[in-house]
C-alpha atoms as a printed R data frame, in Angstrom:
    type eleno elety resid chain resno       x      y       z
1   ATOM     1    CA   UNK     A     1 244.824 28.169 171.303
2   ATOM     2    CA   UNK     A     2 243.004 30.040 173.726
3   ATOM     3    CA   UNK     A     3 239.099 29.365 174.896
4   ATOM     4    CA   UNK     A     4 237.718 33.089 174.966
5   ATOM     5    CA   UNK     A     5 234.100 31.928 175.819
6   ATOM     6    CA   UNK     A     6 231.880 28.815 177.039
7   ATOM     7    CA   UNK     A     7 228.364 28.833 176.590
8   ATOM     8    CA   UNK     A     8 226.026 26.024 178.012
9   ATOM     9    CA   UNK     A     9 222.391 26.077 178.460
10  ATOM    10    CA   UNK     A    10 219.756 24.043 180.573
11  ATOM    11    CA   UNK     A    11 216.412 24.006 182.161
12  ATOM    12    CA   UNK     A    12 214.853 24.645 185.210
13  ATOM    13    CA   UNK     A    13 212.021 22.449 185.019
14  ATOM    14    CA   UNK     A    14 209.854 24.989 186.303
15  ATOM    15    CA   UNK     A    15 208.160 28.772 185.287
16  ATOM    16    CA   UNK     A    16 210.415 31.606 186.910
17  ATOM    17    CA   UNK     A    17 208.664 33.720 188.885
18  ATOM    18    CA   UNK     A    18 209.934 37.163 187.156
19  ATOM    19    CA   UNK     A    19 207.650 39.249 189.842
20  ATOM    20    CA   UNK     A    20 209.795 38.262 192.610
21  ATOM    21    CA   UNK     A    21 213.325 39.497 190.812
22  ATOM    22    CA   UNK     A    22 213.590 42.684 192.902
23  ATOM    23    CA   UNK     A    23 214.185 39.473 195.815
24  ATOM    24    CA   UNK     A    24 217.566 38.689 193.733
25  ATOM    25    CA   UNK     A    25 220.186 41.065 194.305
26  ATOM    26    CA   UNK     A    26 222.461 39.672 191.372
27  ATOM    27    CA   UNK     A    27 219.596 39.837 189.608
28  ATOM    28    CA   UNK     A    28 219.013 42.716 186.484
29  ATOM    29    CA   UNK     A    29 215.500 42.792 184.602
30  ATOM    30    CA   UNK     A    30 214.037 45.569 182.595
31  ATOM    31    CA   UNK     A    31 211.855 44.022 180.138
32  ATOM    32    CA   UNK     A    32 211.887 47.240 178.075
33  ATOM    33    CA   UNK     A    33 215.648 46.478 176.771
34  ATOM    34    CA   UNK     A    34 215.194 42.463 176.693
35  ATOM    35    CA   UNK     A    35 212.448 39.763 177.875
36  ATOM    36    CA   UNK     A    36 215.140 37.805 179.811
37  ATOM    37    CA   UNK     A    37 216.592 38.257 183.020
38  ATOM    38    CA   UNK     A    38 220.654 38.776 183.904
39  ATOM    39    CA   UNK     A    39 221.991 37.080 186.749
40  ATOM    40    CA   UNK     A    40 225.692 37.917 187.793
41  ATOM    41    CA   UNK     A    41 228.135 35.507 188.714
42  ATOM    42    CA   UNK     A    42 231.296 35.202 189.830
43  ATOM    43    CA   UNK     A    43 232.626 33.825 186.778
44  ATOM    44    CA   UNK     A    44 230.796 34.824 183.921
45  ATOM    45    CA   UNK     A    45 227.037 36.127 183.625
46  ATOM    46    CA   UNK     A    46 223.306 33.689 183.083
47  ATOM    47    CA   UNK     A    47 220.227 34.649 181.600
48  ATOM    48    CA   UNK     A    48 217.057 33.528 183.027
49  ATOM    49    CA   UNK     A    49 213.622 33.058 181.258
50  ATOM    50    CA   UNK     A    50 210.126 32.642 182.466
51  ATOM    51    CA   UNK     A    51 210.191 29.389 181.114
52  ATOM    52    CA   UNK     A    52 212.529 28.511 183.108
53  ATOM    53    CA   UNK     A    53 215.325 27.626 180.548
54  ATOM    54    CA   UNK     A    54 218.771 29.431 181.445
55  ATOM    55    CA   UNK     A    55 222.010 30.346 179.723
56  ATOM    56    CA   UNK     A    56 225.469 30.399 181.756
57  ATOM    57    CA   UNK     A    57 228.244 32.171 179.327
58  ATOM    58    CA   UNK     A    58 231.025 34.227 179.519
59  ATOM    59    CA   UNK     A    59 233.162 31.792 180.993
60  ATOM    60    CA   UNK     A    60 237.115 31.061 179.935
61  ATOM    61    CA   UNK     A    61 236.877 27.046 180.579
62  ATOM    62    CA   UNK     A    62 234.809 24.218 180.552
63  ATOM    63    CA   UNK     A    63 235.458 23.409 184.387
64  ATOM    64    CA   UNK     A    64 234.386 26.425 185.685
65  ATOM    65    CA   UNK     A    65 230.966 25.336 184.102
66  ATOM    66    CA   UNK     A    66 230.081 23.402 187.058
67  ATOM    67    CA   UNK     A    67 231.613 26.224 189.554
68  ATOM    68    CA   UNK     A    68 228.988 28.840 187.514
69  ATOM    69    CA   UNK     A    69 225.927 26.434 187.695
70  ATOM    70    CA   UNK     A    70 225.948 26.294 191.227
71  ATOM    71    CA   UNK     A    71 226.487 29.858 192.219
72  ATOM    72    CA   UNK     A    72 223.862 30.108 189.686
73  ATOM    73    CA   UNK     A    73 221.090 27.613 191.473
74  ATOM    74    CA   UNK     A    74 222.008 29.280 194.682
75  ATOM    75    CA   UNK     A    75 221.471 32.511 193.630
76  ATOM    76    CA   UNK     A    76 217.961 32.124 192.542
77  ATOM    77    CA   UNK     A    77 217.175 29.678 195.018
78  ATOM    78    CA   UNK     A    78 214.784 32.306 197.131
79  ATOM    79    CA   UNK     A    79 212.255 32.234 193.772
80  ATOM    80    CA   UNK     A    80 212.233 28.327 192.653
81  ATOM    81    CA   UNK     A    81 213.197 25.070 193.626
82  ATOM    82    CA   UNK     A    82 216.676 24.270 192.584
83  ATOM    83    CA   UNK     A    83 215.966 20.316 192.870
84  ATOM    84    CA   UNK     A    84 214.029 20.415 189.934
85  ATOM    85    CA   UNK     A    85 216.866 21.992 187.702
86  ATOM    86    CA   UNK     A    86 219.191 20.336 185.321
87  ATOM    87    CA   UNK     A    87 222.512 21.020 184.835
88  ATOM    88    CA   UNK     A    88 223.815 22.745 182.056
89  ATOM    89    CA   UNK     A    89 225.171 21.031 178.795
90  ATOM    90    CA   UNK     A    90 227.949 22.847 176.754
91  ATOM    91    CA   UNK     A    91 226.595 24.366 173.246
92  ATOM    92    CA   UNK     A    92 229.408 26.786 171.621
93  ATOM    93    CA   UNK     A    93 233.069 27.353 172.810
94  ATOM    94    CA   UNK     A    94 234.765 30.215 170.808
95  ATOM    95    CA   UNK     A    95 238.254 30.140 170.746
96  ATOM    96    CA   UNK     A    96 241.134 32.040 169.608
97  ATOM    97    CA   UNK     A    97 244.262 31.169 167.865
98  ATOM    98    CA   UNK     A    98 247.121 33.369 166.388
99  ATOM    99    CA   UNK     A    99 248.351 31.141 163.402
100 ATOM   100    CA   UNK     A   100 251.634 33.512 163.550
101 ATOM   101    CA   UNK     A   101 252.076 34.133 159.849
102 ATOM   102    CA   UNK     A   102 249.865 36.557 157.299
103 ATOM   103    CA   UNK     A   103 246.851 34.940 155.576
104 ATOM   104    CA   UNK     A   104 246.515 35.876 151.969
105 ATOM   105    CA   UNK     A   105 242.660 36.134 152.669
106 ATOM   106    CA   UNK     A   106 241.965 36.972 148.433
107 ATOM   107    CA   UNK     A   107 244.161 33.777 147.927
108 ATOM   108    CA   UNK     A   108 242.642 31.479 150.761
109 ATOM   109    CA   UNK     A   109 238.826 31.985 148.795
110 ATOM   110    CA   UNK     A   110 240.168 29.427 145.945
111 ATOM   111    CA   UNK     A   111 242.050 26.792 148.424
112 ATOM   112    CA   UNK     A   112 239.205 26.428 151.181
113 ATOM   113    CA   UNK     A   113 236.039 26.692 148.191
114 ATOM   114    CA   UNK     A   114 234.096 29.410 147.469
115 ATOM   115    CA   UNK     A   115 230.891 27.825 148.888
116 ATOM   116    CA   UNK     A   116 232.165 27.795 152.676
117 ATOM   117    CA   UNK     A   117 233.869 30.990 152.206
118 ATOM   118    CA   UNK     A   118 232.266 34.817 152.990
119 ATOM   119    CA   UNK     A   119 234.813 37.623 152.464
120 ATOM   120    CA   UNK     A   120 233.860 41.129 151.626
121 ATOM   121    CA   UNK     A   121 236.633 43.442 152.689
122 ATOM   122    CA   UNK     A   122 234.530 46.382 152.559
123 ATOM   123    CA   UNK     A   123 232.399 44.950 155.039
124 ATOM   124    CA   UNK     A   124 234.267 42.966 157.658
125 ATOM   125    CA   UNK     A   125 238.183 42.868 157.611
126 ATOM   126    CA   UNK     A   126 238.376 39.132 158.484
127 ATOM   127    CA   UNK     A   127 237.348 35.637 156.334
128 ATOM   128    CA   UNK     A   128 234.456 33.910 157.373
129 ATOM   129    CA   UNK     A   129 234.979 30.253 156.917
130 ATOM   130    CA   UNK     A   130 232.459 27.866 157.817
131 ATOM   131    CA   UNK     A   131 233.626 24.401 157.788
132 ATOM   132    CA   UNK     A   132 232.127 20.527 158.977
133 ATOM   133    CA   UNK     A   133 232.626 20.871 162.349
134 ATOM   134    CA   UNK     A   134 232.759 24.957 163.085
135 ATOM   135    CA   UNK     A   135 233.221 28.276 161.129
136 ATOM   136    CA   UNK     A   136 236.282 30.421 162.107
137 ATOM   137    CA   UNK     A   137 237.012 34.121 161.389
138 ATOM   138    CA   UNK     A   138 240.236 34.720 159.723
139 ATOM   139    CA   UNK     A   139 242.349 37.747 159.715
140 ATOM   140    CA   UNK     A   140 244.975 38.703 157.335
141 ATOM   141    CA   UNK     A   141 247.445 39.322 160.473
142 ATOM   142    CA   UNK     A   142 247.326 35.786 161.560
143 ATOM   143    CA   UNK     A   143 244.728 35.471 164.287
144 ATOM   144    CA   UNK     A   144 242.019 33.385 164.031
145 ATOM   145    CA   UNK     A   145 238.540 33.218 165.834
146 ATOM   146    CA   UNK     A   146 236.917 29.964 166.248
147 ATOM   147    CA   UNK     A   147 233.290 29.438 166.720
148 ATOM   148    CA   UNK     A   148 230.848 26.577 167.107
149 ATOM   149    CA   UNK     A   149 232.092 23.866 169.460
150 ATOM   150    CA   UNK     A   150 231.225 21.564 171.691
151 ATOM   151    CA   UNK     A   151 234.150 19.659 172.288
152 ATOM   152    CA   UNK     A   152 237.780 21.589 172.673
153 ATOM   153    CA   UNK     A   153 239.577 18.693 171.094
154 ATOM   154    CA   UNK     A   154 237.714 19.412 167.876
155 ATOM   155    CA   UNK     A   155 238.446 23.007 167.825
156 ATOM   156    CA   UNK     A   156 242.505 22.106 167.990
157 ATOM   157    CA   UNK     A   157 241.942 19.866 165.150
158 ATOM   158    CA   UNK     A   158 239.836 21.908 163.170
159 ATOM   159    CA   UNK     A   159 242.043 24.815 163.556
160 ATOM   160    CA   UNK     A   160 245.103 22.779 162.868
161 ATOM   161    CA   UNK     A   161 243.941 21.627 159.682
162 ATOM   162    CA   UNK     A   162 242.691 24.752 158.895
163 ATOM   163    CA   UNK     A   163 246.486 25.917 159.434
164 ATOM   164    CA   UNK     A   164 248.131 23.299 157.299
165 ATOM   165    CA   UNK     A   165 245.906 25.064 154.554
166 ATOM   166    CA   UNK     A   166 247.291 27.983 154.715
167 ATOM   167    CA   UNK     A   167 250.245 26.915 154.993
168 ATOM   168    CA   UNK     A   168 250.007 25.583 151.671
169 ATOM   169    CA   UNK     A   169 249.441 28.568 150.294
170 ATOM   170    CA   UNK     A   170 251.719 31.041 151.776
């Protein structure tokens, strides 16, 4: 299993001045295309609200969350007062597995219940599966995209059960 993205969010405490952007070099706002601004990091990318909440993602691992944050707070340092910030908390972690044999994706509707199940080949290629604890993407080649974690531990487990399944049914 690899983590292909980690998203966490958090708040500034404070309204971001957006007139003084120009001031942030890694800064990019054109609120034609989108009423958020993009800040670049080094690892991964934020976006930046008047509000002041903020969104760090595009990362590959939960410790370089911490890493991101504070490149982050330094970065927009010149327009607020990064004392007043909190730190991010982790909200989704996609991941992505490659269950190394060929899901019968017509066959898998039946075994993991219709209800939790989207599939409409003509569509999308893959099986949309949302289960208790996260949804994952299934292909008929074996790879699997898994969506809606906090926690990586519960994304192995999910995905290994989600496995055994199949494995049923092959």
């Amino acid at each position: 299993m690899k983590i292909i993205n980690v998203v966490a969010s958090g708040d500034l405490h404070q309204p971001v001045p957006f007139e003084r952007l120009p001031e942030l070099p890694a800064a990019n706002y054109n609120p034609n295309v989108y009423h958020g601004a993009y800040i670049l990091l080094s690892q991964g990318k934020a976006t930046i609200y008047r509000s002041g909440k903020y969104i760090i993602y595009g990362l590959r691992a939960l410790d370089e969350i911490d890493t991101s944050y504070q490149k982050f707070l330094i970065l927009i340092s010149p327009i607020i007062d990064p004392a007043l910030a909190s730190p991010p908390e982790v909200r989704n972690i996609v991941g992505m597995d490659d269950f190394r044999t060929r899901i019968p994706l017509s066959r898998l509707i039946v075994a993991l219940k219709m209800e939790r199940v989207e599939y409409e080949p003509e569509q999308f290629p893959g099986l949309i599966y949302r289960g208790d604890a996260g949804t994952a993407l299934l292909f008929s080649s074996g790879k699997v995209i898994l969506a809606g974690f906090k926690d990586p531990g519960a994304m192995e487990v999910f995905a290994s059960g989600l496995k055994a399944k199949i494995e049923k049914i092959v």
